[in-house]
C-alpha positions as CSV (number, residue, x, y, z in Angstrom):
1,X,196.6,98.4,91.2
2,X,196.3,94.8,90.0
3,X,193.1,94.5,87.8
4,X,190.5,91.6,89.0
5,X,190.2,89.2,86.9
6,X,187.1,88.5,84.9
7,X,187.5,84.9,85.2
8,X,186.4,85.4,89.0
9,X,182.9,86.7,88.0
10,X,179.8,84.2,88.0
11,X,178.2,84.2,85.4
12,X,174.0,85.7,85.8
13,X,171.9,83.1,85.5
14,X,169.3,83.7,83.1
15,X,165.4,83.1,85.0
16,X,164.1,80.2,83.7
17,X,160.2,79.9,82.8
18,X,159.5,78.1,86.2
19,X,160.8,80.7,88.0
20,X,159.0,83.2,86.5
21,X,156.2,81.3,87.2
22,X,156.5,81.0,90.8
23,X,157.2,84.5,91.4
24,X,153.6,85.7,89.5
25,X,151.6,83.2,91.3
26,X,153.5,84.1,94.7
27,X,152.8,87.4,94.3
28,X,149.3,86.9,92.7
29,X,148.4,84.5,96.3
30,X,149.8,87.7,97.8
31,X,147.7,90.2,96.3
32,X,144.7,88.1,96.8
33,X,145.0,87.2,100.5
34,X,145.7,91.2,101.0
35,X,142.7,91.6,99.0
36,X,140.7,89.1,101.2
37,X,142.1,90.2,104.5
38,X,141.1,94.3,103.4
39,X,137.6,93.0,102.4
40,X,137.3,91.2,105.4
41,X,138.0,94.1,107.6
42,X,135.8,96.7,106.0
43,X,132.7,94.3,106.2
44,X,133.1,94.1,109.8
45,X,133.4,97.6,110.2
46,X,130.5,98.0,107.9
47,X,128.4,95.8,109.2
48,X,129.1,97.3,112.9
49,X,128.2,100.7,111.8
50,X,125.0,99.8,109.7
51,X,122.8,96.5,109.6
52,X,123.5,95.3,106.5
53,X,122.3,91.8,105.6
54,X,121.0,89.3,103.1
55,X,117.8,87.2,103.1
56,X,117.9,84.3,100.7
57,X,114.8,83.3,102.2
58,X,112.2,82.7,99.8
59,X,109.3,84.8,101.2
60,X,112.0,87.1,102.4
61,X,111.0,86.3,106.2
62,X,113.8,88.3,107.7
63,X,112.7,91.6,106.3
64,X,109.7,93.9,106.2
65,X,107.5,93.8,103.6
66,X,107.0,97.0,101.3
67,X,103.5,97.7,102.9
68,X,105.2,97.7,106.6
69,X,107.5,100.2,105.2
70,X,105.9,102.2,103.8
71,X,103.8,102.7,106.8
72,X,106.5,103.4,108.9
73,X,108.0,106.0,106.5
74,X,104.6,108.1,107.9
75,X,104.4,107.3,111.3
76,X,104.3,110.5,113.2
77,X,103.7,109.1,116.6
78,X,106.5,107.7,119.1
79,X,106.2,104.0,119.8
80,X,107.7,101.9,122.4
81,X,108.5,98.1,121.8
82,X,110.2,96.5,125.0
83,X,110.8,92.4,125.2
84,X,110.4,91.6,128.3
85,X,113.5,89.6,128.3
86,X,117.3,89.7,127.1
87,X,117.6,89.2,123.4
88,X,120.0,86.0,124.3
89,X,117.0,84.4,125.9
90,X,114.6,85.4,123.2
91,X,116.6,84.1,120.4
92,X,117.2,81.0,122.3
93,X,113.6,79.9,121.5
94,X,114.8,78.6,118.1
95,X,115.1,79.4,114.5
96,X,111.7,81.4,114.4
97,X,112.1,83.4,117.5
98,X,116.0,84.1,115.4
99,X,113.6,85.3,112.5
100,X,111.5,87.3,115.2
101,X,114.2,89.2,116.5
102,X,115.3,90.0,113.2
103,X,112.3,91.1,112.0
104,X,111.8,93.3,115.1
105,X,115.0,95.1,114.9
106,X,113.7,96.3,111.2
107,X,111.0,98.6,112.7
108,X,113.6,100.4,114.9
109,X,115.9,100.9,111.3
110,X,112.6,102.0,109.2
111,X,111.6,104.6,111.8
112,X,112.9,107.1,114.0
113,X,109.7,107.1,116.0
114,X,110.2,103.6,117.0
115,X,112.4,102.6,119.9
116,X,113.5,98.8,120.8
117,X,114.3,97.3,124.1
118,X,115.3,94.7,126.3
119,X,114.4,94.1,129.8
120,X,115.3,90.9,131.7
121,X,112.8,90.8,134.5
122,X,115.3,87.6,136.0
123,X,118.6,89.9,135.7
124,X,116.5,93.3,137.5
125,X,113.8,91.7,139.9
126,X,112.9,95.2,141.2
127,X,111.1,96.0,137.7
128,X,109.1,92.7,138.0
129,X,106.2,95.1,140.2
130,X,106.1,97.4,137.3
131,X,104.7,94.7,135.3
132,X,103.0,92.1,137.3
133,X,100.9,91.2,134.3
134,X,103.2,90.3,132.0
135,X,105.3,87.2,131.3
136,X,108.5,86.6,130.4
137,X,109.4,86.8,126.1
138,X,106.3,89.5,125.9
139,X,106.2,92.3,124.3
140,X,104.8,95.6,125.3
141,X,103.8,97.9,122.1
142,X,103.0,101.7,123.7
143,X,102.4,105.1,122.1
144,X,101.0,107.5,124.6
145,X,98.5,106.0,126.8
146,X,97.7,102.7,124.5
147,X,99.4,99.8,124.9
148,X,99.0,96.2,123.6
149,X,100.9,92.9,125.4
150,X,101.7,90.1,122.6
151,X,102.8,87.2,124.0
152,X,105.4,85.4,122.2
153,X,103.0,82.8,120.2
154,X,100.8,85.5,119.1
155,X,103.8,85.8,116.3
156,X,104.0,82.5,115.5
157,X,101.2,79.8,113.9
158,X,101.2,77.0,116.0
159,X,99.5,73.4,115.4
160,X,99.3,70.9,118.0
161,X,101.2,67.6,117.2
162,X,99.8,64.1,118.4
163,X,103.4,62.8,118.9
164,X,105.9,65.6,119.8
165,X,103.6,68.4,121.6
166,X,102.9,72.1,119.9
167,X,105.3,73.1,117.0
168,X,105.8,76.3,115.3
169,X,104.7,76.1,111.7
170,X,104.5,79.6,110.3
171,X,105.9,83.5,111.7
172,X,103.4,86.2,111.6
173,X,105.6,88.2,113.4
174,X,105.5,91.1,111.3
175,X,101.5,91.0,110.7
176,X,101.2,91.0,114.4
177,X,104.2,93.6,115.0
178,X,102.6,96.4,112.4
179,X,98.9,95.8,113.8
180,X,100.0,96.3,117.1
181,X,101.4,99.3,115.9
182,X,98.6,100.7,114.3
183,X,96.4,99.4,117.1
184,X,98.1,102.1,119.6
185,X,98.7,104.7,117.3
186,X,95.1,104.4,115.3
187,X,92.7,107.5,116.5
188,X,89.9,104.9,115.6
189,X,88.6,101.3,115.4
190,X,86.6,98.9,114.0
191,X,83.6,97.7,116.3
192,X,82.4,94.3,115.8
193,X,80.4,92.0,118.0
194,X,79.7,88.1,117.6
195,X,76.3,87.1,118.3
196,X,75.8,84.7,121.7
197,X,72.4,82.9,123.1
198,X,71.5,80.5,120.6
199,X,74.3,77.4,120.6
200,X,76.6,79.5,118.3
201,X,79.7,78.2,117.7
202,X,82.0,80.6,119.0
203,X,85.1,81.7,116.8
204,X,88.2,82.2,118.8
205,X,90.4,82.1,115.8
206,X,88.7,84.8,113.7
207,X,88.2,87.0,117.3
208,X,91.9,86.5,117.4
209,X,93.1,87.0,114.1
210,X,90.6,90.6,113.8
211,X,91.9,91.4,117.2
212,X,95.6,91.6,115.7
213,X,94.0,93.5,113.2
214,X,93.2,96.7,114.7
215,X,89.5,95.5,115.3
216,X,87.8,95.9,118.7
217,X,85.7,92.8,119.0
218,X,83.2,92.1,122.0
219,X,80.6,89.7,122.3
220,X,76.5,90.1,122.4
221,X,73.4,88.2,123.6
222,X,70.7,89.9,121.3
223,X,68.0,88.0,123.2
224,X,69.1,89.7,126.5
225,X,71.0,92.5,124.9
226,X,70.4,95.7,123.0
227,X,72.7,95.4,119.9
228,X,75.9,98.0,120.1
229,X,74.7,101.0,118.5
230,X,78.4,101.9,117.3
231,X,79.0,98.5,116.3
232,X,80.4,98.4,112.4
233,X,79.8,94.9,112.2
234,X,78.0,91.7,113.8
235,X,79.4,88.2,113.7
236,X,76.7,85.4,113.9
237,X,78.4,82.0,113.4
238,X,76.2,78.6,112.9
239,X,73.2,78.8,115.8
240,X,71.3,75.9,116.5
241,X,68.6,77.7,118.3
242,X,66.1,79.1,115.8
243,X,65.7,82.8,117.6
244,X,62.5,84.7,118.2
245,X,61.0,87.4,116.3
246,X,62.4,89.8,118.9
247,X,66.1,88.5,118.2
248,X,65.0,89.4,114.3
249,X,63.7,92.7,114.7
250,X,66.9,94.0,116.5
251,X,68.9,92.4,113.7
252,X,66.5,94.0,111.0
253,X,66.5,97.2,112.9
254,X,70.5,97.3,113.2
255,X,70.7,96.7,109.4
256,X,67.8,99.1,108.2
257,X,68.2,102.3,110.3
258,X,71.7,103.5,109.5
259,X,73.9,102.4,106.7
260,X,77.5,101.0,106.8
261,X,76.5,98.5,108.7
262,X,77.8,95.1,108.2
263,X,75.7,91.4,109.2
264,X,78.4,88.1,108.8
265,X,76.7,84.9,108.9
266,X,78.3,81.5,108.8
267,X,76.1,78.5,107.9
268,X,77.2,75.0,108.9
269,X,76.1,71.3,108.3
270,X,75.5,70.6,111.9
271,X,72.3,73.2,111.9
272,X,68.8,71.7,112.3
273,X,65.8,73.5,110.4
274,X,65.9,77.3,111.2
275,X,62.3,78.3,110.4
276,X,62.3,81.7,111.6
277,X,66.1,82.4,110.7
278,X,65.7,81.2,107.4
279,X,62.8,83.7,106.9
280,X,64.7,86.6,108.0
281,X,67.6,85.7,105.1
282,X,64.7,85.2,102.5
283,X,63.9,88.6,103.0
284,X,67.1,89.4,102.5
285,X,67.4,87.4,99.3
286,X,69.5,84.2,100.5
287,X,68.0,80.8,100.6
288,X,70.3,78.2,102.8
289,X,69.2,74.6,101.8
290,X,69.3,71.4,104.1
291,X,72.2,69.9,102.5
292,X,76.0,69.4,102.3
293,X,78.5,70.0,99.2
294,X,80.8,67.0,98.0
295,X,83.5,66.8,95.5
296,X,83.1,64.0,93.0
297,X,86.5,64.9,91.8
298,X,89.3,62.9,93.4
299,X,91.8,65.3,91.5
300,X,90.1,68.3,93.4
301,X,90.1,67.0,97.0
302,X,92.2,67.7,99.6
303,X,93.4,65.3,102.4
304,X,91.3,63.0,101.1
305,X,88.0,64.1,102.3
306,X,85.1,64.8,99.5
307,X,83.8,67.6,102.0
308,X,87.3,69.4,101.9
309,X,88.1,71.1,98.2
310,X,89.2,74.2,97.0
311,X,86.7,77.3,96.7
312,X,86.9,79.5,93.5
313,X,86.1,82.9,93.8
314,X,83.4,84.1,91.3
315,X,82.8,87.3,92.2
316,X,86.5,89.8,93.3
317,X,84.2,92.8,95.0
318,X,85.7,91.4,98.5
319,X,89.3,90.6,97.2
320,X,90.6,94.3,97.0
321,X,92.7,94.2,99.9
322,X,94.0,90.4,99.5
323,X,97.9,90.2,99.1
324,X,97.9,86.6,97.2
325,X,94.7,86.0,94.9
326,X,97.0,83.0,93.6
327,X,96.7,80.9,96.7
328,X,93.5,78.5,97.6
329,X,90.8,79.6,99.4
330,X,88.7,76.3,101.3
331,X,85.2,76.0,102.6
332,X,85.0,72.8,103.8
333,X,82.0,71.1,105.1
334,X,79.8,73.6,103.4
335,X,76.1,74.0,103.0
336,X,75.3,75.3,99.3
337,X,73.2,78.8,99.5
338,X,70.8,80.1,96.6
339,X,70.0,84.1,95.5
340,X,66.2,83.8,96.3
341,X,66.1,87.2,94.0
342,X,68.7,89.5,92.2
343,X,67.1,92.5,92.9
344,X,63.3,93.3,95.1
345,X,63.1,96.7,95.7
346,X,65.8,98.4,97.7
347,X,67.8,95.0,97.9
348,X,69.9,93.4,96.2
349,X,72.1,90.2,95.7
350,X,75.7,88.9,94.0
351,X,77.2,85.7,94.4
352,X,80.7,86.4,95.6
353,X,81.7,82.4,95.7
354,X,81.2,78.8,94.2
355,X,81.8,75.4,94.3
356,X,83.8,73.2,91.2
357,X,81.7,72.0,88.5
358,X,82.3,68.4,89.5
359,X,80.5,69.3,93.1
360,X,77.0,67.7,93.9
361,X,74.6,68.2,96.9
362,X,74.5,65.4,99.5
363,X,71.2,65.8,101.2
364,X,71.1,66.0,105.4
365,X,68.7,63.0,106.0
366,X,70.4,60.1,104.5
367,X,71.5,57.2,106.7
368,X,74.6,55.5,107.0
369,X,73.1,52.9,104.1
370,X,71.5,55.5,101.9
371,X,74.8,57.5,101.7
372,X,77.3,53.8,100.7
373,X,74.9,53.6,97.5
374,X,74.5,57.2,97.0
375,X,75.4,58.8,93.3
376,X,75.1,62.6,92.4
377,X,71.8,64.0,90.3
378,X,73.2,67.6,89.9
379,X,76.3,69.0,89.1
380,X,77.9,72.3,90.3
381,X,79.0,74.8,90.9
382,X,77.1,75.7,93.8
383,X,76.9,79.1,95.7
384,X,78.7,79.2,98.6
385,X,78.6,83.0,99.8
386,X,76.4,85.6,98.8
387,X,76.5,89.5,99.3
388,X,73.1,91.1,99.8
389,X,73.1,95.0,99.5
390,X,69.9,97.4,101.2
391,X,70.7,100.7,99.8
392,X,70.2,104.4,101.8
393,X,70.9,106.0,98.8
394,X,74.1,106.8,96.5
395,X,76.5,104.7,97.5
396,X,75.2,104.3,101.2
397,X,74.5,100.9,101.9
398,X,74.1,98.0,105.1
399,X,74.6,94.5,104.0
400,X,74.7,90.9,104.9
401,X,77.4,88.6,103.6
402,X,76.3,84.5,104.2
403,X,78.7,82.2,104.0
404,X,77.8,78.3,103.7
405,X,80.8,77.3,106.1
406,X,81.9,77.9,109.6
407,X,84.7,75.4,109.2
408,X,86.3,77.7,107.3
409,X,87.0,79.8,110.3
410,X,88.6,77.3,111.9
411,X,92.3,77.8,114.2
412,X,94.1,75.8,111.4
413,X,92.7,77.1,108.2
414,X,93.0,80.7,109.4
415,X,96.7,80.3,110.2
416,X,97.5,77.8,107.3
417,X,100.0,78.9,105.0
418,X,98.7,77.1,102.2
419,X,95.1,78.5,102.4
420,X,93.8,82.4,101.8
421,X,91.0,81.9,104.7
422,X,92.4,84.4,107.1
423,X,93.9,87.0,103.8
424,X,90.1,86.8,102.2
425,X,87.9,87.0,105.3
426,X,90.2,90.0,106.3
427,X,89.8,91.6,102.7
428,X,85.8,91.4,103.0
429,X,85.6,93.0,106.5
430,X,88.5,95.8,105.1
431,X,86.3,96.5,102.1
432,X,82.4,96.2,103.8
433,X,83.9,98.6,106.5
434,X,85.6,101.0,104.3
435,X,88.9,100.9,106.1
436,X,91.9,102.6,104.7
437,X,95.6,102.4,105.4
438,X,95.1,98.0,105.8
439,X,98.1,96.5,105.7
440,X,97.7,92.3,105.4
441,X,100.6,90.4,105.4
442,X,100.6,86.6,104.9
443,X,102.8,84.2,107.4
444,X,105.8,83.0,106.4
445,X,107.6,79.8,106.9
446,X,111.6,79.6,107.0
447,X,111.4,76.0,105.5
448,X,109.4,74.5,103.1
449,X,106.0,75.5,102.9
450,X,102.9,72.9,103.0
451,X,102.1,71.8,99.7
452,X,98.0,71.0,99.9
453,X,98.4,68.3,97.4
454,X,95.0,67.0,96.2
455,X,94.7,63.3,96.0
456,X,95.3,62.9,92.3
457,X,98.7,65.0,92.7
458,X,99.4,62.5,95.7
459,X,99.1,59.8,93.1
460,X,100.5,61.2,90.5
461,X,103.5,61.8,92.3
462,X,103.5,58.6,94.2
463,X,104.1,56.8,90.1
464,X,106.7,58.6,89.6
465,X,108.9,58.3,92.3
466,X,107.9,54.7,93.5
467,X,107.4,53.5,90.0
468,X,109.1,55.8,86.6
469,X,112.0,57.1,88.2
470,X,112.9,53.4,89.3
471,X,112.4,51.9,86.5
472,X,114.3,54.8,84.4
473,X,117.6,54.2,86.6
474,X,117.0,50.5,85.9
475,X,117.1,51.0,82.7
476,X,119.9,53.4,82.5
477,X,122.6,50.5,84.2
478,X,121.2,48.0,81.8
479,X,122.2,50.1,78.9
480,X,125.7,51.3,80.5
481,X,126.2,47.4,81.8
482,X,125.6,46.0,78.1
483,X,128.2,48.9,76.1
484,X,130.8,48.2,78.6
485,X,130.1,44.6,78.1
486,X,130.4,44.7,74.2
487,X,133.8,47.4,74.6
């Protein structure tokens, strides 16, 4: 057998460093797509088996707040929640109604008690006669025999624009989601009545916003009326009409015969001299003078209008139930109050909130002339709400809490994001009624929320983007412009 020869072998050549190269980032491209391609695959079937997601948001608006939560984690009672639409529809609304939907699939995950559905009244006309008074995009919230309708905008803040119509500027979906909750599963609820017959202003807002709240509100005329003997609280915003004694002595006799029994009143600088009315507080220790508080700060004021400033909070005996202490409270267009005594027998009196110390006291019967060349005299602060106790005994007490400004129940302050109106006014009524289990929950915008700037912030940071920051890149191409000149 003839031996091959060795000449006829090629020669192994060796792998040079390129090679080596290619093949370890070949197989390392390899590794990763496999890598990507198995992660890929098990967060799809991940996120099809549980909800799993992420909210960068910064007020976390697509998830439930801790308090909503832990509410849920004790509900014992089933609850219904149908939209009376299809979910395509519903989210079709736009980005908030997206951050709605969201927010109400979270009750279904936090609670086995809670069911969530869909009906599209277009797609199955023959359920249309089962609910002939509901829209379409509301939602029906039912435990047992209870049931609440919200309508879509009842989860959203809306402000009317000049130029493009009604826009959504805040969610309050999950404060009007939980209350509803509560509201149908709650064994019990807070009376109140606001007070009619006498040019009151009446606050739709505030009926609104207590309404959502798990409060049962009605309204009274005490001069035609007997005053609601289970009624917690009464409401009496700004009248024009000085009552008669009658009126009084109902209000006196509400207050005085039974404790835990609440009196709001709301002054306002469109009132004319109360004689009678203004007795009636006196007795109760509060004093509500004929004039208007002004902010002589210009660093203090907010869009601009002396009347409209920030309120500081003096005394925190309301504030238990707030959820942010940190943001503003307003009462604009206010009328200063005065403590007419601390204590007089079984009554008593605390100042619960004040003006700046740059506030003075514009009086009512200046002209147009008078006020041009007015200057301030007196310097704040200035009560603007006072809390006056009558005490039963130990700790058994009725009340009246006076505050210097119905403006500050106004639509846009109460939904404002920027202002704690609604959050405090809630927190009072929680605490003068003794209610337990509140949950408050402030709205929450998905973009950017309303600064309320003061008008020396405006300035200050109209310099420094119109004027410093201008002048600083000016400054920075002359320097770069003369070193490459002199390279």
């Amino acid at each position: 057998m003839k031996k091959r020869s060795s000449k006829n072998k090629m020669p192994r050549q060796p792998v040079t460093r390129r090679q080596k190269y290619l093949m370890i980032s070949s197989t390392t491209t390899l590794l990763i797509v496999a890598a990507l391609v198995l992660v890929n695959i098990l967060t799809v079937y991940i996120t099809d088996r549980y909800p799993v997601t992420i909210d960068l948001t910064p007020q976390k608006a697509f998830q439930l707040t801790e308090q909503s939560q832990n509410y849920l984690a004790d509900l014992a009672k089933p609850v219904s929640i149908q939209v009376m639409t299809s979910e395509e529809d519903f989210v079709s609304g736009g980005e908030y109604y997206v951050q709605a939907n969201t927010v109400l699939k979270q009750y279904e995950k936090y609670s086995d008690n809670i069911t969530l559905e869909y009906i599209d009244l277009l797609a199955t006309p023959s359920l249309a006669s089962q609910y002939e008074d509901v829209s379409i995009g509301d939602i029906i919230v039912t435990s047992g025999k209870r049931t609440q309708t919200l309508s879509a905008y009842d989860l959203f803040n809306i402000q009317s624009g000049s130029y493009y119509g009604n826009y959504i500027t805040s969610s309050k979906a999950e404060q009007a989601m939980t209350s509803a909750i509560m509201n149908v599963t709650s064994e019990t609820q807070v009376k109140a009545s606001v007070l009619t017959g006498h040019g009151e202003q009446y606050p739709d807002g505030f009926v609104q916003l207590l309404g959502q709240n798990n409060f049962e509100v009605t309204p009274v005329s005490p001069a035609t009326e007997a005053l609601p003997e289970d009624a917690d609280v009464l409401i009496w915003v700004a009248p024009v009409n000085d009552p008669d004694q009658e009126v009084l002595d109902k209000l006196d006799a509400y207050l005085s015969e039974k404790s835990g029994r609440t009196l709001l009143y709301f002054a306002d600088t469109t009132q004319p001299e109360l004689p009678r009315l203004e007795g009636f507080l006196n007795k109760w220790g509060i004093s509500v003078p004929l004039s208007s508080v002004i902010e002589t700060d210009n660093r203090k004021i907010i869009n601009v209008n002396p009347y409209f400033s920030t309120t500081q909070i003096e005394n925190p005996t309301l504030t238990d139930t707030m959820t942010d202490r940190s943001i503003p409270l307003t009462l604009p267009f206010a009328r200063p109050l005065e403590t007419v005594f601390e204590t007089n027998m079984e009554i008593s009196t605390e100042v619960l909130l004040e003006s700046s110390d740059t506030s003075a006291l514009v009086a009512y019967d200046l002209n147009e002339e008078e006020l041009e060349n007015w200057t301030a005299e007196e310097y704040g602060p200035f009560v603007l709400a006072i809390l006056s106790r009558k005490s039963f005994g130990e700790e058994q007490t009725s009340q009246i809490a006076a505050y210097g400004s119905s403006v500050s129940l106004s639509d846009s302050l109460l939904s404002s994001g920027s202002f704690s109106n609604a959050d405090y006014y809630l927190s009072a009524l929680n605490t003068l009624t003794h209610r337990e289990n509140v949950i408050s929950i402030q709205p929450k915008t998905l973009g950017g929320q309303e600064l309320g700037l003061n008008t020396a912030q405006v300035f200050t940071i109209g310099l420094i983007f119109m004027i410093a920051v201008p002048i600083a890149t000016l400054g920075c191409g002359l320097y770069l412009w003369f070193k490459r000149r002199n390279a």
